[in-house]
MARVEX-379062 format. One record per residue (C-alpha): residue in one letter; chain; x, y, z. Coordinates in steps of 0.001 Angstrom, whole numbers, plus 500000, padded with zeros to 6 digits. Layout:
! MARVEX-379062
+----+----+--------+--------+--------+
| aa | ch |      u |      v |      w |
+----+----+--------+--------+--------+
|  a |  A |      X |      Y |      Z |
...
+----+----+--------+--------+--------+
! end
This chain:
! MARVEX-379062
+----+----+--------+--------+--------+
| aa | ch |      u |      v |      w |
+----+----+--------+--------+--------+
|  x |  A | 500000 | 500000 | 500000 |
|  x |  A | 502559 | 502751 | 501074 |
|  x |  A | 504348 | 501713 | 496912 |
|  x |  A | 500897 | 502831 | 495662 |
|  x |  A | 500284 | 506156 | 497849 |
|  x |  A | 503893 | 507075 | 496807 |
|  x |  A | 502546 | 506964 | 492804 |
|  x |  A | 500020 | 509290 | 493604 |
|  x |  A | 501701 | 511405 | 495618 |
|  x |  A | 503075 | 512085 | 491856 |
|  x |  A | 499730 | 513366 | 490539 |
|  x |  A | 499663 | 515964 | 493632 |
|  x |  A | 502944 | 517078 | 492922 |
|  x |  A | 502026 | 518275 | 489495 |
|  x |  A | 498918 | 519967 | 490397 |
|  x |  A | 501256 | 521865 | 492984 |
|  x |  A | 503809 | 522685 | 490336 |
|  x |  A | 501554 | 523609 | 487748 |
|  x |  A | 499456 | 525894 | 490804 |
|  x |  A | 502478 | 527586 | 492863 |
|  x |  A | 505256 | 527442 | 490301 |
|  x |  A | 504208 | 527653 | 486908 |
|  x |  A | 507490 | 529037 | 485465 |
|  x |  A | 508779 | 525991 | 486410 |
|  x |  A | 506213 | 523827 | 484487 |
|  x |  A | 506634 | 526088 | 481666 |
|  x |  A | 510261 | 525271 | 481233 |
|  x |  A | 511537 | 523756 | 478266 |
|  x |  A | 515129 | 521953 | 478270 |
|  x |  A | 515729 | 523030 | 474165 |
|  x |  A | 514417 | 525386 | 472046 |
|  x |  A | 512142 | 522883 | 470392 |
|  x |  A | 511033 | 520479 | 473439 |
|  x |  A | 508107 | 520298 | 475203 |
|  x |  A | 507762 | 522104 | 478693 |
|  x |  A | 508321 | 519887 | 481536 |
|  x |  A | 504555 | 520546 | 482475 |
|  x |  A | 503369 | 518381 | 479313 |
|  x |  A | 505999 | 515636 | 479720 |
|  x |  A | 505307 | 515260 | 483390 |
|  x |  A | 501350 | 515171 | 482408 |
|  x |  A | 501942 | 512369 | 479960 |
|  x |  A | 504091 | 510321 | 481871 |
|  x |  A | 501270 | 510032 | 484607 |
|  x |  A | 498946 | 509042 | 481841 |
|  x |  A | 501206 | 506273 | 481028 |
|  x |  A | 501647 | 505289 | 484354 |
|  x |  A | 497898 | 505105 | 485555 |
|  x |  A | 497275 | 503034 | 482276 |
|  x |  A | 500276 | 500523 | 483328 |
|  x |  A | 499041 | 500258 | 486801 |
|  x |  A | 495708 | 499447 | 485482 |
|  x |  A | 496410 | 496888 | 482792 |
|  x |  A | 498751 | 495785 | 485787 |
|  x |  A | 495590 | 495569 | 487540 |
|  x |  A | 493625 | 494060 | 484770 |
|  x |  A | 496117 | 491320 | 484677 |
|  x |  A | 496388 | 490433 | 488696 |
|  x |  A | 492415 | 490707 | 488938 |
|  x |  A | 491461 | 488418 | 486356 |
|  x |  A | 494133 | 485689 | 487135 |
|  x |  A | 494352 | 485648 | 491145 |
|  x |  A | 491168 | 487466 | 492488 |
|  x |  A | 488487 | 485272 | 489626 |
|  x |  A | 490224 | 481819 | 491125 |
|  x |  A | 490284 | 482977 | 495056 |
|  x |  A | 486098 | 484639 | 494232 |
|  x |  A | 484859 | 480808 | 492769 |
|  x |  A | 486852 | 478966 | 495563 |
|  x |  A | 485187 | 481173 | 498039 |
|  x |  A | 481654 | 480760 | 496306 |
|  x |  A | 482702 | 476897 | 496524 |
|  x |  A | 483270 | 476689 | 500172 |
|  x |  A | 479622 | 478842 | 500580 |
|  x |  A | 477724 | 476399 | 498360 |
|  x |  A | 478466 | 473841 | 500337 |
+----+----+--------+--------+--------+
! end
């Protein structure tokens, strides 16, 4: 749990970049870059998607075999 409050903790950070420091969001590294802003945006995109086909994955493997064992024991 404290791995996945430390990946949002990323999404805040932005929001507070973007809100109290602006300039610094605003920055680009060469004339003909994006500003950090963007490429910080996008790379959380990415990530949530990854940590939800991660998700996906785990769910439909582990959770579907431990939900029918547990309907199992119930039935019975």
């Amino acid at each position: 749990m404290v791995a996945d409050a430390d990946r949002s903790d990323r999404v805040f950070i932005l929001i507070a970049l973007v809100a109290f420091w602006p300039g610094v969001a605003a920055t680009r590294r060469t004339r003909h870059s994006q500003p950090v802003g963007v490429v910080l945006a996008v790379a959380i995109l990415v990530l949530g998607w990854i940590l939800t086909w991660i998700y996906v994955r785990k769910a439909s493997s582990t959770f579907d075999r431990l939900s029918a064992h547990l309907l199992d024991e119930v039935a019975r």
